[in-house]
C-alpha angles and dihedrals in degrees: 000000000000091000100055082044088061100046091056100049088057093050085057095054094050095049085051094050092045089055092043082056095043096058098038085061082063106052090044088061093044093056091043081050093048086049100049096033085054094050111025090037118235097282103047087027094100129197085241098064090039086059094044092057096048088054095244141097126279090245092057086063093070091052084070099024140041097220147304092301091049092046084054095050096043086047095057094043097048085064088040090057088051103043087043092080091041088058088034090055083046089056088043097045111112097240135108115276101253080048093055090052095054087050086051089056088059096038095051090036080053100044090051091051079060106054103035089171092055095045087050082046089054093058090060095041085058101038104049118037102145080068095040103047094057087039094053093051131151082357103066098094102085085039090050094039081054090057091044091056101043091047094051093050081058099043096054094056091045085053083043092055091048089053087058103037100245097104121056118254121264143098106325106215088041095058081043089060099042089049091050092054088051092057095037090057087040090062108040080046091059090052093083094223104079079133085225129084095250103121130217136251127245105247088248090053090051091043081064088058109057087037085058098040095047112029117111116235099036 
């Protein structure tokens, strides 16, 4: 009896390490993706040199992928999964909600530091779209379900704040939206490699703009 006990416990063990290893694989290929699409851009960024920096074939990658549309995808929703519960802690912080906003910008700002791949991958994302959308595909709802929810966590702040006085009036998910492509430009803009000469603000400067733009009785 102990020793059928034992061999299925190692069985076991060894299911479990060959999971561990499996998604750790993945993960391995969606960091090497974040790397090349960053630097390469979605449409020069190739399955080949993916592999290459993750250290597998290119065949192994459809073990994990479907194919590039669905890498990208997968790429994209792996860093929505993990910026939902920032914007979510801004939402729960016991601040005011102007003040929660102002907490977002260095969150974000922080989380982008972070991630420097998926801030050069960003710039792609927003300025090609008419590369991103058909490459997307069939692949861009959970992408898309990650921006919904995080638009309506800020829009409900921004709708809380005009409940108190403290945000201008106007329609709620549409100043969500236009704060969310401040910080989004804010953020692609610190990174230094915006390949223009527009500059950059200083984050307290930033921090001005979104007080101005969003501040009730003004």
């Amino acid at each position: 009896m102990n020793e059928i006990s034992t061999q299925t416990d190692r069985k076991a063990q060894r299911r479990a390490h060959r999971q561990a290893q499996s998604l750790q694989n993945r993960l391995d290929i969606l960091d090497a993706a974040e790397k090349i699409f960053g630097e390469r851009g979605i449409r020069d960024g190739s399955l080949r040199e993916i592999a290459d920096e993750a250290g597998f074939s290119a065949a192994a990658i459809y073990v994990f992928f479907e194919n590039k549309q669905h890498l990208l995808s997968e790429t994209l929703t792996r860093r929505g999964d993990e910026l939902l519960p920032v914007i979510r802690d801004a939402a729960d912080a016991d601040l005011s909600p102007l003040e929660k906003l102002h907490l977002l910008v260095d969150d974000t700002l922080a989380f982008f530091d972070e991630r420097p791949y998926f801030r050069l991958l960003m710039r792609h994302v927003q300025g090609g779209a008419t590369i991103t959308g058909p490459v997307l595909a069939t692949f861009a709802d959970r992408v898309n379900l990650r921006f919904e929810e995080a638009l309506s966590l800020i829009a409900a702040i921004v709708e809380d704040g005009q409940g108190r006085g403290q945000i201008r009036e106007g329609n709620g998910r549409a100043l969500a939206h236009l704060y969310s492509v401040l910080v989004n430009e804010f953020v692609l803009l610190h990174s230094g490699q915006n390949g223009s000469t527009i500059g950059t603000l200083t984050s307290a400067q930033f921090h001005g703009v979104v007080d101005g733009a969003l501040r009730g009785g003004v």
